[in-house]
N, CA, C and O of each residue as an XYZ file, in Angstrom:
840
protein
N      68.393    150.572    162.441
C      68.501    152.009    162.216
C      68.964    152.682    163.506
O      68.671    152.163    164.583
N      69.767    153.961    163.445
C      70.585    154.416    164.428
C      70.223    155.911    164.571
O      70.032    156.604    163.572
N      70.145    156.323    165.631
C      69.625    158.194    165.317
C      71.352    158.521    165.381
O      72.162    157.946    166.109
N      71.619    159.577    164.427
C      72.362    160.488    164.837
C      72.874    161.383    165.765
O      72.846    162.416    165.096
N      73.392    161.746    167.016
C      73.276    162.916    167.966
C      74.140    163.729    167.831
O      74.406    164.471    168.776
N      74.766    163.818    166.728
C      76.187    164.729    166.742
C      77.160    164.051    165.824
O      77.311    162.877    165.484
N      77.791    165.210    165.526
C      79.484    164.805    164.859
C      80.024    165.972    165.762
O      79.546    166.973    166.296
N      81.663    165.157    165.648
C      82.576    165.644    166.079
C      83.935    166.486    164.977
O      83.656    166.662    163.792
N      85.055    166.849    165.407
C      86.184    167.389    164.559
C      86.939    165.975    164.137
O      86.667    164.813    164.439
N      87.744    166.401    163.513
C      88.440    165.464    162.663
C      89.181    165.112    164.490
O      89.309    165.995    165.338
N      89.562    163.628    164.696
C      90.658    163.407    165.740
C      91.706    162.197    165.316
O      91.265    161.340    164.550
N      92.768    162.111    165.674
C      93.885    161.264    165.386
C      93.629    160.373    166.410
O      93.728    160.564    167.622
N      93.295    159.388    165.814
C      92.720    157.591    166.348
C      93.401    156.855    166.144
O      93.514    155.968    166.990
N      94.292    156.793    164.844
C      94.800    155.458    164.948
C      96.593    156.197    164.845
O      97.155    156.662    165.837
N      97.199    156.152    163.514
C      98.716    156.369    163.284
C      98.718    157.814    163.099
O      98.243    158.275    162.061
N      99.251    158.654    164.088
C      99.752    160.009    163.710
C     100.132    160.425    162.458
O      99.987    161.605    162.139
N     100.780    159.302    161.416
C     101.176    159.411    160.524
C     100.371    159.119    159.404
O     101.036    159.127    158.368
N      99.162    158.860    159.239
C      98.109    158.387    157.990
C      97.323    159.557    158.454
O      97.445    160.018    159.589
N      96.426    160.083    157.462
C      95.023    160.894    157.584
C      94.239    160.332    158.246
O      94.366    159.120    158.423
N      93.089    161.107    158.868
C      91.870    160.836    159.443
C      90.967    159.827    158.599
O      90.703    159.891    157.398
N      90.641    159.065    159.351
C      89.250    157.777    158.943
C      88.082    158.449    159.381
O      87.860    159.169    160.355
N      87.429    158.072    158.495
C      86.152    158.144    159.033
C      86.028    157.172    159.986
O      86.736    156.171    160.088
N      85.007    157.528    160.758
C      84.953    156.944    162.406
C      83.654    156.405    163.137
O      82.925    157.136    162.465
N      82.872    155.823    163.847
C      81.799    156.312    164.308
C      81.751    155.769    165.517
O      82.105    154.628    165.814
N      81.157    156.874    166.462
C      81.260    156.381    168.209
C      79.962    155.805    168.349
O      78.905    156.179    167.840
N      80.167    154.934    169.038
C      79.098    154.557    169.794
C      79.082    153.039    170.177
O      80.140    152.446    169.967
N      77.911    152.227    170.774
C      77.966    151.575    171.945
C      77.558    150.254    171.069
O      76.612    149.691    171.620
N      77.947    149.632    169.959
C      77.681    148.881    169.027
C      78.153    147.595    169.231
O      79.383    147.656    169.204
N      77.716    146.279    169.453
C      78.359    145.074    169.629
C      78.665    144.929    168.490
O      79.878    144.773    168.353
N      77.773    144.898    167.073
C      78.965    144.365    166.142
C      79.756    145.162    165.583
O      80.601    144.722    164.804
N      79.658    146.476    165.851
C      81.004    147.424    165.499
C      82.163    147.614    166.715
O      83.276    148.105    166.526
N      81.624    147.089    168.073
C      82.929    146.690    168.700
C      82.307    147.071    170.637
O      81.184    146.660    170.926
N      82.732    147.458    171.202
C      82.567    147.279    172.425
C      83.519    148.407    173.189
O      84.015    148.155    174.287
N      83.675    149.335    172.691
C      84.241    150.827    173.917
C      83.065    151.873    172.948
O      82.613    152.097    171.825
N      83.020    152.309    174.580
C      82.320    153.135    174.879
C      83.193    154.621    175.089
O      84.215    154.577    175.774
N      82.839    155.690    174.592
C      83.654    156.804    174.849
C      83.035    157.734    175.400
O      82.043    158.105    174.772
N      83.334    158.477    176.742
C      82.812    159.488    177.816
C      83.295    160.513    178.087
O      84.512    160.496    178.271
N      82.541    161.871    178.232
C      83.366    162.722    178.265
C      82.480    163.020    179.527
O      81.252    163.080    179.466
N      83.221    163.204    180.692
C      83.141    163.778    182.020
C      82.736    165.018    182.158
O      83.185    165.734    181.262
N      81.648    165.909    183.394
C      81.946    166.877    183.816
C      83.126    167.352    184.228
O      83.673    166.650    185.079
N      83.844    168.574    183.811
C      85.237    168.441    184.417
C      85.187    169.087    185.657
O      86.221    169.329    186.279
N      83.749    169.476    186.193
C      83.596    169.953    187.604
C      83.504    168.455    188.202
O      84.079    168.399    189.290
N      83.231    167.856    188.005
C      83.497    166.716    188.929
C      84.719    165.838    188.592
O      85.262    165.708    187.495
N      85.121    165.108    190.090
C      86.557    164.736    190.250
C      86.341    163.515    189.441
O      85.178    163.217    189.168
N      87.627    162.529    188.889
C      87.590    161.208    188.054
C      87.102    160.098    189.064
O      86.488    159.118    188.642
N      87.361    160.253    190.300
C      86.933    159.085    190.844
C      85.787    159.023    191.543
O      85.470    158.086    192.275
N      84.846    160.474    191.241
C      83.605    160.384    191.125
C      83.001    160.122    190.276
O      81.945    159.489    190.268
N      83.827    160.766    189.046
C      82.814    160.566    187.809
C      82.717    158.737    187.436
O      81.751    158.205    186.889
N      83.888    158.073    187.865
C      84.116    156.601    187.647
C      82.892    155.709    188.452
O      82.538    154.547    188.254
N      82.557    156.381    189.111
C      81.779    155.715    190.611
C      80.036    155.949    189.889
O      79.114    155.163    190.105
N      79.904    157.486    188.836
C      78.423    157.429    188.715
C      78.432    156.593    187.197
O      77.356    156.120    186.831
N      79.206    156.479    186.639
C      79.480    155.778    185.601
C      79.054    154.245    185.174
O      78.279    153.900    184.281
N      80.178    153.038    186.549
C      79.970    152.266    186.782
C      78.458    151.284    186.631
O      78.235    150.241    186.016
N      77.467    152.284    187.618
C      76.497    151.503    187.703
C      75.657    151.618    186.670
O      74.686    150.877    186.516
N      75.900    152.336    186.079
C      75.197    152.593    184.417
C      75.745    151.914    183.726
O      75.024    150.991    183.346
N      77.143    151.885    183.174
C      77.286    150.330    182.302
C      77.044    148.811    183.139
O      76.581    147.851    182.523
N      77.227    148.763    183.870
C      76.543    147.732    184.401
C      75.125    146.821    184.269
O      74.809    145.654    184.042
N      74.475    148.120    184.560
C      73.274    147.748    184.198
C      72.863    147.284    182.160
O      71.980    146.452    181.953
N      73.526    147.859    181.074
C      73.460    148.071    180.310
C      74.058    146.543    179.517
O      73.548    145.727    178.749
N      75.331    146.686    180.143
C      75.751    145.325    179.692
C      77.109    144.792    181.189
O      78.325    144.921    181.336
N      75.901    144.156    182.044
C      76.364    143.347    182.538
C      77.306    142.100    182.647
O      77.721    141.665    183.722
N      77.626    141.521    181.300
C      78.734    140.465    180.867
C      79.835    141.078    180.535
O      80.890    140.451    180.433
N      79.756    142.325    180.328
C      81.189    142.622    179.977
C      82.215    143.660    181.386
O      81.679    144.318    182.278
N      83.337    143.540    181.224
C      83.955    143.658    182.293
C      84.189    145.390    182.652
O      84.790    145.717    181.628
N      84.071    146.683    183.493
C      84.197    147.667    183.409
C      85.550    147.508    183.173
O      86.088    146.979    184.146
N      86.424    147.788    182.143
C      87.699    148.050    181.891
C      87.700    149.469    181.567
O      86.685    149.790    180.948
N      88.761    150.709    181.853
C      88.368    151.962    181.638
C      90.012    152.421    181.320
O      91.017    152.241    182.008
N      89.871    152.970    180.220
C      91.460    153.675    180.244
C      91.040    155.564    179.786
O      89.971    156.056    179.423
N      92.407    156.201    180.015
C      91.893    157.852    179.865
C      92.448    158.289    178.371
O      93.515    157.884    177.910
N      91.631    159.096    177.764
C      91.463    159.354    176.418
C      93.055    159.862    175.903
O      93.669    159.519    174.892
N      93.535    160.980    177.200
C      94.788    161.876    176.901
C      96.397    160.595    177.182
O      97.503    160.895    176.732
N      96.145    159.233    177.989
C      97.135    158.712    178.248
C      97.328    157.631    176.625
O      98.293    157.288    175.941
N      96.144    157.447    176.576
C      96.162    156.716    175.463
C      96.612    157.707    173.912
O      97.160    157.173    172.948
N      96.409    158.523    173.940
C      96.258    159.394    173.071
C      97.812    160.035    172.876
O      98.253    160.580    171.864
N      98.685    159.735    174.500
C     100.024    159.813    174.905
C     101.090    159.011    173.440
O     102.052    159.248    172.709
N      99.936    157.851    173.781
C     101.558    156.806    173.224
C     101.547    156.328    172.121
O     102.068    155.244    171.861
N     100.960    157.049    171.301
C     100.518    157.330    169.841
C     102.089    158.226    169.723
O     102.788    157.950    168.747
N     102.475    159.014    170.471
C     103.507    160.047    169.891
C     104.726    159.784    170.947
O     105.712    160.499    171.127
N     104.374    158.522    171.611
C     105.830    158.212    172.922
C     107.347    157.947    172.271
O     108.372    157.966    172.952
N     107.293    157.584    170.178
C     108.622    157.404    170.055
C     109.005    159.260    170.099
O     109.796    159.949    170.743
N     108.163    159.481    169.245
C     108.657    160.980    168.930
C     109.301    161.966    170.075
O     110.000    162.974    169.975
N     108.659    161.100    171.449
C     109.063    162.252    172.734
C     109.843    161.452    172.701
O     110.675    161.954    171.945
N     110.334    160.203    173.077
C     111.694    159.704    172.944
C     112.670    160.590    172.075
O     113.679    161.073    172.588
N     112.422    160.748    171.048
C     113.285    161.147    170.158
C     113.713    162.828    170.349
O     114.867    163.226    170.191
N     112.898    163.456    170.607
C     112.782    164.501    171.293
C     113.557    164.892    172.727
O     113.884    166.061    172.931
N     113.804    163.935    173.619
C     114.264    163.818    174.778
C     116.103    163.610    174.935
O     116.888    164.043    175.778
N     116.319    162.676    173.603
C     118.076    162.198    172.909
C     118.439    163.394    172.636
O     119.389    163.950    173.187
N     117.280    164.214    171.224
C     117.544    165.230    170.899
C     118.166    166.286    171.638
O     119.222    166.863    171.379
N     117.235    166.496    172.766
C     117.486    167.766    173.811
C     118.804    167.377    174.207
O     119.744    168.152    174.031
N     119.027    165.808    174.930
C     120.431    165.452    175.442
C     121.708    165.920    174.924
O     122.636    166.457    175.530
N     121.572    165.580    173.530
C     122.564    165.608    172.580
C     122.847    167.233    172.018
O     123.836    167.665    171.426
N     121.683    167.896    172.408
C     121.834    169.184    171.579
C     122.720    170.198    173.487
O     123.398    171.225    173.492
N     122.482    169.716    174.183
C     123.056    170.438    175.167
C     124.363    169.632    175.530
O     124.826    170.165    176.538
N     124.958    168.835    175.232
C     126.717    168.261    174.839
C     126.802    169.078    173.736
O     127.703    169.916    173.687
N     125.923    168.954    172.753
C     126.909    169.659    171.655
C     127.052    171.162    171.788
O     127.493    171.876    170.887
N     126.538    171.710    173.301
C     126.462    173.548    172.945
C     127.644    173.357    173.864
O     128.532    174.199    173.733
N     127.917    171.970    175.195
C     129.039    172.396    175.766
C     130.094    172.231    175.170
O     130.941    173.085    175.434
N     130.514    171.135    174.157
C     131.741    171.010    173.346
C     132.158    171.918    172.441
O     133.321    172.242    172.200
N     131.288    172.266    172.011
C     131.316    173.605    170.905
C     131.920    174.765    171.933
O     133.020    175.245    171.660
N     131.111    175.272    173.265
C     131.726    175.903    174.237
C     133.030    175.988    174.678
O     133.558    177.096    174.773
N     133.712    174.832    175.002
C     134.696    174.265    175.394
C     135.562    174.790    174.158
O     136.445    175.604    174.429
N     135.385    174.382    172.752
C     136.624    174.068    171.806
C     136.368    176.016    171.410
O     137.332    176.626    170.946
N     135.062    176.746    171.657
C     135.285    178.277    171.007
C     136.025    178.221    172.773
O     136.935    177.489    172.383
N     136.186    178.308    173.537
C     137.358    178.897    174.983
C     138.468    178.748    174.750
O     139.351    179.576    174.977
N     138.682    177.100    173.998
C     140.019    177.367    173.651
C     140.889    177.400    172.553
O     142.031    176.966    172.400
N     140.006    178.087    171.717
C     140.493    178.449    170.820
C     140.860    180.149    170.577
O     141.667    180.668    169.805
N     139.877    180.791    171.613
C     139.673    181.788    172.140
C     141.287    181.890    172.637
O     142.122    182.522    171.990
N     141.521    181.336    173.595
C     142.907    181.227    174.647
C     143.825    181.201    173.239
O     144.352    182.164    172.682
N     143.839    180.168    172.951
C     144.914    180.178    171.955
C     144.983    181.228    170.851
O     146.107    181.059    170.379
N     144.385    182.237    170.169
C     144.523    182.957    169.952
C     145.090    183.745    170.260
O     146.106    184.099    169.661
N     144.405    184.594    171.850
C     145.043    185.459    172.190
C     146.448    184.892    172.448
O     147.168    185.876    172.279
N     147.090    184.050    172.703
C     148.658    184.112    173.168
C     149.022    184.274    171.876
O     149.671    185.316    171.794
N     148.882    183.583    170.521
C     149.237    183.994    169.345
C     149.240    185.380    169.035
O     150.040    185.818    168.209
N     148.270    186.251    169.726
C     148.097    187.619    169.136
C     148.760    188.827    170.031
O     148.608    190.040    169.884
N     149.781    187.905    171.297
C     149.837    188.756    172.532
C     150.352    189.969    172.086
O     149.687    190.997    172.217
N     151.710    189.976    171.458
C     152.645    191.030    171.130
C     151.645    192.090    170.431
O     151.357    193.049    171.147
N     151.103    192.062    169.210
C     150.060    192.377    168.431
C     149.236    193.380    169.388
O     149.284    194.609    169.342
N     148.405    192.519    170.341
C     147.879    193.809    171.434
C     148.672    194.420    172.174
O     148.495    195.633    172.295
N     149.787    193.773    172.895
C     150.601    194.508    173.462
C     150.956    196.037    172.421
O     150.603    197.185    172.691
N     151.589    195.667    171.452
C     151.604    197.070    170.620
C     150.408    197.918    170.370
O     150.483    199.146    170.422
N     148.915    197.056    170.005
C     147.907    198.329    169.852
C     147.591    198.906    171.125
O     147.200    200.057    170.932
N     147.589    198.585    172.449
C     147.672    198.744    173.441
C     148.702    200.408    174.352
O     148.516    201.280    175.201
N     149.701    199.936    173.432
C     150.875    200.907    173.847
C     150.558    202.423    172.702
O     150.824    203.589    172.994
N     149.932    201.927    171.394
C     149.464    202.958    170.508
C     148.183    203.548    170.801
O     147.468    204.239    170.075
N     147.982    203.091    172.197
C     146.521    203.873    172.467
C     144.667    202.988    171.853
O     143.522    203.418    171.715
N     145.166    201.995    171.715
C     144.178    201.283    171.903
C     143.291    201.115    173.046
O     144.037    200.897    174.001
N     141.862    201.104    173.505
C     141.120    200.580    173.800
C     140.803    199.451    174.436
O     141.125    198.405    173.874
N     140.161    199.381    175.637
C     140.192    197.571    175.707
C     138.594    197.347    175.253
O     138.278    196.161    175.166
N     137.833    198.053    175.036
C     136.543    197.578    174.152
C     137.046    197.491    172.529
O     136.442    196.912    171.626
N     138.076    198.089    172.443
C     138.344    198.156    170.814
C     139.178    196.815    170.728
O     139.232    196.205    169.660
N     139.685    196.460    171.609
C     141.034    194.943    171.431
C     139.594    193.986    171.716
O     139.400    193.049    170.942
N     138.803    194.189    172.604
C     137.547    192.978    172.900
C     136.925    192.927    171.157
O     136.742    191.861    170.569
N     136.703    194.106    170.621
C     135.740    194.071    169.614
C     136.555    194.043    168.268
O     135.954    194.509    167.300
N     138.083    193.476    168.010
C     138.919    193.369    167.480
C     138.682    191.722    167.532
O     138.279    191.056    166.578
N     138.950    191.312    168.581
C     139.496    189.562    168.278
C     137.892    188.897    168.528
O     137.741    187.725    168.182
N     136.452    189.790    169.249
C     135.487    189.174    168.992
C     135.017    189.002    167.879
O     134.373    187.986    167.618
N     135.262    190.040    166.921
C     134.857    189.876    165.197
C     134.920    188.808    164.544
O     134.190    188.313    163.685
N     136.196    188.380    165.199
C     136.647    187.173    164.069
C     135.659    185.828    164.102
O     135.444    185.050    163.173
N     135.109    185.791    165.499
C     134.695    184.404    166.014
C     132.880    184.390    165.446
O     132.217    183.459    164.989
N     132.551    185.660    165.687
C     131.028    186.537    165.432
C     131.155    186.273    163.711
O     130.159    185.732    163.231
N     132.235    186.586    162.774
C     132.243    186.238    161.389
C     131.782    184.921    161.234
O     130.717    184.567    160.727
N     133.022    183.949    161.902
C     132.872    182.709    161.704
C     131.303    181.752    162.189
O     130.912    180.637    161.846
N     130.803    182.629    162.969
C     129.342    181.542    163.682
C     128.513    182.167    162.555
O     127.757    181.372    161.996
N     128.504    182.979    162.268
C     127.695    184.002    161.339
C     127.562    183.349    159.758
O     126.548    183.113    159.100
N     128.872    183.175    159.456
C     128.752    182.151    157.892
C     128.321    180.701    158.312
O     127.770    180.057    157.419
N     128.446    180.222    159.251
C     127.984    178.846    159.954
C     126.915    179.211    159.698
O     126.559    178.843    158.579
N     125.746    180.158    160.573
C     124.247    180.348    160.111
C     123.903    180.158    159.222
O     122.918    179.472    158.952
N     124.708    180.783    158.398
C     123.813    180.728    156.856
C     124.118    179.718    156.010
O     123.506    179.571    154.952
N     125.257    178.794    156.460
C     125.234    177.057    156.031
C     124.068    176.694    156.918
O     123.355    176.035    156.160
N     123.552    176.740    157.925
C     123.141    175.900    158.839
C     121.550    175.825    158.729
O     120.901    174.905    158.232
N     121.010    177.146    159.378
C     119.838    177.829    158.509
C     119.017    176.999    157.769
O     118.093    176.244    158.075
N     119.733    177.403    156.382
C     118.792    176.788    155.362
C     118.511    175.073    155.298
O     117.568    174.390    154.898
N     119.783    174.783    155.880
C     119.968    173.123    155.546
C     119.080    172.493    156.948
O     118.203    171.643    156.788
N     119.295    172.814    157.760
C     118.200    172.778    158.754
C     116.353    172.925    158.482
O     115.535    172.019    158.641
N     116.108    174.178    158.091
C     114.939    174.254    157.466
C     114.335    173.368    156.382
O     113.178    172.947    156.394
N     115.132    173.164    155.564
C     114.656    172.105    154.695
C     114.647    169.949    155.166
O     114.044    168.953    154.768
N     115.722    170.282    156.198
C     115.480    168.768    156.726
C     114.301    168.490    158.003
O     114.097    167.371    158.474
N     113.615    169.693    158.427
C     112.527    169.927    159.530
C     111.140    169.976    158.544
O     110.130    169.313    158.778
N     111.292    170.820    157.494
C     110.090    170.583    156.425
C     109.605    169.193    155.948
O     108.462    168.737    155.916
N     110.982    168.555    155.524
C     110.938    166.858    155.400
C     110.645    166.118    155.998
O     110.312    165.090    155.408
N     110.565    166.108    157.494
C     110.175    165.679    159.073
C     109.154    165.522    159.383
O     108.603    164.652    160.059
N     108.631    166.915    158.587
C     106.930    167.416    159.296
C     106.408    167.103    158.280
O     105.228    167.415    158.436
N     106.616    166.370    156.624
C     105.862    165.892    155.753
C     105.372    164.732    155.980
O     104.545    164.336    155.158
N     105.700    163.862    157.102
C     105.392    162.376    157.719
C     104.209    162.460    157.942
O     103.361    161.633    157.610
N     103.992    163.710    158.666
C     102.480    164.173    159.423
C     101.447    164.629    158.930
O     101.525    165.678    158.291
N     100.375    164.061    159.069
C      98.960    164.588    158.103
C      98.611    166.084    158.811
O      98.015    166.916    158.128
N      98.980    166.381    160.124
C      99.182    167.738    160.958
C     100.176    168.023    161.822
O     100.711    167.389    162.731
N     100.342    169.261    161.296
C     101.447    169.533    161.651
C     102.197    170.804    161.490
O     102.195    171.306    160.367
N     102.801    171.363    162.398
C     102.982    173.094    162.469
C     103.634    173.533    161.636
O     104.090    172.730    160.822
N     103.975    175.060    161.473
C     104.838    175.439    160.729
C     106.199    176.155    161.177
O     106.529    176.569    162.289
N     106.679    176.164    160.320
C     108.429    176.970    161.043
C     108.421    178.373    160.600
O     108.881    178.992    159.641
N     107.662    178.675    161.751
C     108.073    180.440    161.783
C     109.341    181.092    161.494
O     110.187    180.468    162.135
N     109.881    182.014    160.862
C     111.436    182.840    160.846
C     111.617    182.686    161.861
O     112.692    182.119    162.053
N     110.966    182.961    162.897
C     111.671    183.393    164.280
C     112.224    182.755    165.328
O     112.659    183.204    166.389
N     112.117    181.017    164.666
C     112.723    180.261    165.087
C     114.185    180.311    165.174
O     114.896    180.168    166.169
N     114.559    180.576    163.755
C     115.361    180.450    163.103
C     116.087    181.911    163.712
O     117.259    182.046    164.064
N     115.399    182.564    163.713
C     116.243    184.101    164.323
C     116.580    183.888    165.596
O     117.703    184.259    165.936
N     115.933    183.418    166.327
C     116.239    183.392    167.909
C     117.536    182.256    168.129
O     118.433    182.291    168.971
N     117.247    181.117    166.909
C     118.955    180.541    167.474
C     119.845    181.068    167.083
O     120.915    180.837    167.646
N     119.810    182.160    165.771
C     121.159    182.167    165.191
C     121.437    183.421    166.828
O     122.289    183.267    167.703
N     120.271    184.684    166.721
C     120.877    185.375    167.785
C     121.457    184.965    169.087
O     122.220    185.727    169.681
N     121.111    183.708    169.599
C     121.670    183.348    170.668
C     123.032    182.128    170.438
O     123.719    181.596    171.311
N     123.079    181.980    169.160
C     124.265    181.453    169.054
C     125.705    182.377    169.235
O     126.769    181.960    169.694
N     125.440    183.611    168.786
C     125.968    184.731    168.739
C     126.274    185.254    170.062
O     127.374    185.742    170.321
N     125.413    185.171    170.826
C     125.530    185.624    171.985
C     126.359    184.425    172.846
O     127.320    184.776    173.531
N     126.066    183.369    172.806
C     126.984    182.109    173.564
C     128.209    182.363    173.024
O     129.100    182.261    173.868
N     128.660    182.713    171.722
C     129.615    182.835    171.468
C     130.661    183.672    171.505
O     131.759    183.354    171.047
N     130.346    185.121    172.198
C     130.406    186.682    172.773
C     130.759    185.838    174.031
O     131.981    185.732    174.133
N     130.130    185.253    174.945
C     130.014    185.193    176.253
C     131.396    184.139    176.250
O     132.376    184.307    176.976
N     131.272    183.325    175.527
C     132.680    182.009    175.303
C     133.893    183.050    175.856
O     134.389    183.364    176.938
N     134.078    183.435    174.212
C     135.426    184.521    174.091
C     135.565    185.503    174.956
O     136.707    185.814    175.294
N     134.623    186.080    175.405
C     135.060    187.267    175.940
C     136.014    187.282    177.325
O     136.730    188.212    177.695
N     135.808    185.920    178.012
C     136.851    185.948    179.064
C     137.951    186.384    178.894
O     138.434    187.315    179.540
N     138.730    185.511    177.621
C     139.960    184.799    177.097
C     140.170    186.278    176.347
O     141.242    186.754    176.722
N     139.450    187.184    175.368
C     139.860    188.553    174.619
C     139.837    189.663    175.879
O     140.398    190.759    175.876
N     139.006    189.057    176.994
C     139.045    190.947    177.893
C     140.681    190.768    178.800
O     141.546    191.585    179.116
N     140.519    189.145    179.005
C     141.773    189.023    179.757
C     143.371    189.591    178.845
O     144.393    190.129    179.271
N     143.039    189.252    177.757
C     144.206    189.677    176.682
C     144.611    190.734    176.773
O     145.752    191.166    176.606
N     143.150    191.505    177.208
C     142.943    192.983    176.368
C     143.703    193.995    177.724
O     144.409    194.982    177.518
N     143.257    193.323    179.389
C     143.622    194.358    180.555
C     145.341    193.833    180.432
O     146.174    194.615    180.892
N     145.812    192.564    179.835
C     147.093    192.804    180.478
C     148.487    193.955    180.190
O     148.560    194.923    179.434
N     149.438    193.394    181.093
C     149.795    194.723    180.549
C     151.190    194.721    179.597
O     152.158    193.989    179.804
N     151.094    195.523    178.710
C     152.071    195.316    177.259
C     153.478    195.554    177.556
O     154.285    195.655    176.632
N     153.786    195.638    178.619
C     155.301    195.350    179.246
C     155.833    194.293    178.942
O     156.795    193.995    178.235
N     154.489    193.257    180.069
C     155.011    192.028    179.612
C     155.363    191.140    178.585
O     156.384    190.479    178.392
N     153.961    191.296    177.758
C     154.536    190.711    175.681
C     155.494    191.150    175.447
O     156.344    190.261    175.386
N     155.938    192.232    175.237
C     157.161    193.584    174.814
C     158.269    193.635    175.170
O     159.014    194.497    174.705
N     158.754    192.627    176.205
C     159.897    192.723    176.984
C     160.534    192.100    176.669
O     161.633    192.144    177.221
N     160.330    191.119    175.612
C     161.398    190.169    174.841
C     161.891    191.242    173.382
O     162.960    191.181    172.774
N     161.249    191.756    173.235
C     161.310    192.686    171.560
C     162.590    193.440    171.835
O     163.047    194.209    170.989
């Protein structure tokens, strides 16, 4: 017979990915041989290891002090996922510079396609915030219908992700708001070199072949 001294919360012991077992701690040879400690956290680990010691020792002397820490172990239960997490990040910052790269020059190439075009709204009293907010539209349309392909199809393959997990967070809107707005904005910042440069030159030059 065993006294009780406590229960604890539900904790993830074995596969991140199965539900909680029932569990039971304690210092049992035929239920197994670790012992689990929770430290003053006012005192340092390699004190607390030192008042520790001579207490299992005494207790069970044949067996060897072997000691590992609850949070490292508790680490590599989820070490593919930070792997995967880590490619992710890699791969997601190439793909904001290539995407970068191909909206600059596509940006460029536009405007020389559109030179004459501003050159004339230019000479009719155009604006250079109105020629910036003329050829930025087009690019702001295009990331904009991308969102709303992207968005949803995204959300539903992250829901599918997080069904693996017996816990596991949820996807706030505002996830979802904060990339599309800053996709928007990377994509303002792309073009705008390539449309302001379009926009100051001067319509002599397009015009002088006409």
């Amino acid at each position: 017979m065993y006294n009780i001294i406590g229960v604890v919360k539900n904790v993830v012991m074995t596969s991140p990915f199965e539900p909680v077992k029932p569990i039971m701690y304690g210092f049992l040879k035929e239920y197994g041989s670790v012992l689990q400690i929770r430290t003053n956290p006012k005192l340092s680990m390699s004190a607390a290891l030192a008042k520790i010691k001579p207490v299992y020792d005494k207790y069970d002397p044949e067996s060897p002090f072997d000691y590992h820490f609850v949070d490292a172990e508790f680490g590599k239960k989820f070490a593919t996922e930070e792997r995967v997490g880590k490619l992710a990040g890699v791969f997601t910052v190439l793909a904001i510079l290539i995407s970068s790269l191909g909206l600059f020059g596509m940006a460029a190439f536009v405007a020389e396609q559109r030179k004459k075009e501003i050159g004339v709204r230019k000479v009719l009293g155009a604006s250079v915030v109105g020629l910036w907010r003329l050829l930025s539209t087009e690019f702001v349309v295009l990331v904009f219908i991308s969102l709303l392909i992207a968005i949803p199809l995204s959300n539903y393959f992250m829901k599918q992700w997080l069904l693996h997990y017996t816990y596991r967070v949820p996807l706030p809107w505002w996830i979802f708001a904060i990339t599309g707005v800053g996709a928007i904005l990377l994509t303002l910042a792309t073009v705008s070199w390539q449309t302001i440069k379009a926009s100051l030159a001067n319509p002599v030059n397009s015009l002088k072949s006409e």
